[in-house]
C-alpha positions in Angstrom: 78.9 -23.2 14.2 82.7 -24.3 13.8 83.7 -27.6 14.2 86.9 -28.5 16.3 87.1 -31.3 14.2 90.7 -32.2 12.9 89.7 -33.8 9.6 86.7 -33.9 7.5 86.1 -37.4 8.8 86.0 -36.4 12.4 83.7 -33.4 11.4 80.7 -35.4 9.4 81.6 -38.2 12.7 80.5 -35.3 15.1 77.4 -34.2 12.8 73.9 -35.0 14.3 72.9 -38.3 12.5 70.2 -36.4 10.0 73.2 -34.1 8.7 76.1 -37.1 8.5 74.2 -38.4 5.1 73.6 -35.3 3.7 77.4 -34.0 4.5 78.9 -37.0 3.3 77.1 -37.0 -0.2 77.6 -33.2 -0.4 82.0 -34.4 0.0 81.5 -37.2 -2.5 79.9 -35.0 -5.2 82.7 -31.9 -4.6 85.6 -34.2 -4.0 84.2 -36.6 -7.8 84.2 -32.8 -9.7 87.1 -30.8 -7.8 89.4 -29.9 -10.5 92.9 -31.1 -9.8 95.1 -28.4 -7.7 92.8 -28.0 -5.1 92.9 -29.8 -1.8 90.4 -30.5 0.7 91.3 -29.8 4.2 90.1 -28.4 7.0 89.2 -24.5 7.3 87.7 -22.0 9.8 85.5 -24.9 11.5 84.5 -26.0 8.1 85.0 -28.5 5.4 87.7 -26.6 3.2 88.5 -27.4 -0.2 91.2 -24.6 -0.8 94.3 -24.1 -3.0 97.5 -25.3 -1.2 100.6 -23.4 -0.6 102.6 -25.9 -2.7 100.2 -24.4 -5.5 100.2 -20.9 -4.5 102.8 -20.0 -1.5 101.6 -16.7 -0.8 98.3 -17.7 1.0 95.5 -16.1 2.1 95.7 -12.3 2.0 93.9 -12.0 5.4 96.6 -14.7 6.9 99.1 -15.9 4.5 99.9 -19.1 7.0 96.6 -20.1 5.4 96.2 -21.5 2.1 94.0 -19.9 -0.3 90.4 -20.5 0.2 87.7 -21.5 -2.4 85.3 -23.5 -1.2 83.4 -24.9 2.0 81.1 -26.9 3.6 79.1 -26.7 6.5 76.7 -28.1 8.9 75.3 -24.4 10.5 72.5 -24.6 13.5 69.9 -23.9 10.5 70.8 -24.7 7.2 73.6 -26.6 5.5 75.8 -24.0 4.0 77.5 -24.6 0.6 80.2 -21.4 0.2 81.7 -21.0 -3.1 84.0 -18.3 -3.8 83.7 -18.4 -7.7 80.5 -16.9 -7.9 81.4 -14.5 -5.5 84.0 -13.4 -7.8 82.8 -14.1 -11.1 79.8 -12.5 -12.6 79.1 -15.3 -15.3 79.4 -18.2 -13.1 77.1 -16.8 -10.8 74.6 -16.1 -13.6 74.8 -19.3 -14.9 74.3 -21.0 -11.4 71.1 -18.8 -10.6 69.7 -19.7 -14.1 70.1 -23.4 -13.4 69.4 -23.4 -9.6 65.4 -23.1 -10.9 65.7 -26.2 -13.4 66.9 -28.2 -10.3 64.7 -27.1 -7.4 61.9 -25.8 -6.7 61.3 -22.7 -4.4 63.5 -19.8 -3.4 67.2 -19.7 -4.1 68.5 -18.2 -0.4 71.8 -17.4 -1.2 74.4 -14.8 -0.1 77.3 -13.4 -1.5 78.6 -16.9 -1.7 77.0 -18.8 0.2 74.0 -20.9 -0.9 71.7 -22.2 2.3 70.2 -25.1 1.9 67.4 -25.0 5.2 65.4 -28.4 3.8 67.8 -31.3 3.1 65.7 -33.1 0.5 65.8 -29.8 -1.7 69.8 -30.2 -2.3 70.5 -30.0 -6.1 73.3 -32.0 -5.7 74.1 -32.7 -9.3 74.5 -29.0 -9.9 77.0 -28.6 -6.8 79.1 -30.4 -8.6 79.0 -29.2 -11.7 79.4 -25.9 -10.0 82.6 -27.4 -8.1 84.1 -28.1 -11.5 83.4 -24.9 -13.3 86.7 -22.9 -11.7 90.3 -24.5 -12.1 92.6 -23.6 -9.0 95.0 -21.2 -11.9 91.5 -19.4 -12.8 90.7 -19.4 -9.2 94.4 -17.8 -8.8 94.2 -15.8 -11.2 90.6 -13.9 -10.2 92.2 -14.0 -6.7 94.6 -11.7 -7.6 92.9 -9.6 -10.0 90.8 -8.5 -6.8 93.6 -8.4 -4.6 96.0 -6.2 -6.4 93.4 -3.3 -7.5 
């Protein structure tokens, strides 16, 4: 479901009121642990925190007008989506979030390649969302980036 939403305000604003909570405090713990050089912005209907052309002019491969993606969040028709591009990319941090996920929550982990669904909202580890939002630096995030774009 993408939002039309100009800002993240106006997106958590236009959330059902049993999401606008949850959203909010999933921003808060991102935006308290987002390593400096990122920026938070909107992206493809979603919360966006991504890595800003005044960091890294070339952009995003797929459309360089856009800036350089890493993170998002989202409010989908049924779960609340959490994408993170890091462990996506990085072998290690993704080991060392699905060894943690289990000392947080209990149940399933339903991820994708890097996503992480959240369908019940009182199951959201969200002290481990933001350590997981700290782990990457935008120049390591640059720097895997481009190790997978240029082989």
């Amino acid at each position: 479901m993408q939002s039309k939403a100009a800002t993240p305000d106006q997106y958590i604003e236009e959330l059902p009121e049993e999401r606008k909570e949850v959203i909010s405090k999933l921003r808060s713990t991102i935006l308290k642990n987002l390593p400096t050089g990122f920026e938070e912005t909107m992206a493809y209907g979603m919360i966006g925190y991504v890595v800003p052309h005044s960091k890294y002019p070339d952009g995003y491969h797929c459309d360089p007008t856009q800036p350089l993606p890493f993170m998002s969040l989202a409010s989908q028709k049924n779960h609340i989506g959490f994408y993170h591009m890091g462990i996506y990319s990085d072998p290690v941090l993704l080991d060392w979030f699905t060894s943690e996920y289990p000392k947080h929550v209990s149940g399933k982990l339903d991820m994708g390649k890097s996503c992480i669904r959240f369908k019940n909202t009182k199951k959201i580890p969200y002290d481990l969302l933001g350590e997981l939002a700290g782990k990457m630096t935008a120049d390591e995030w640059i720097e895997r980036y481009e190790k997978a774009i240029k082989n």
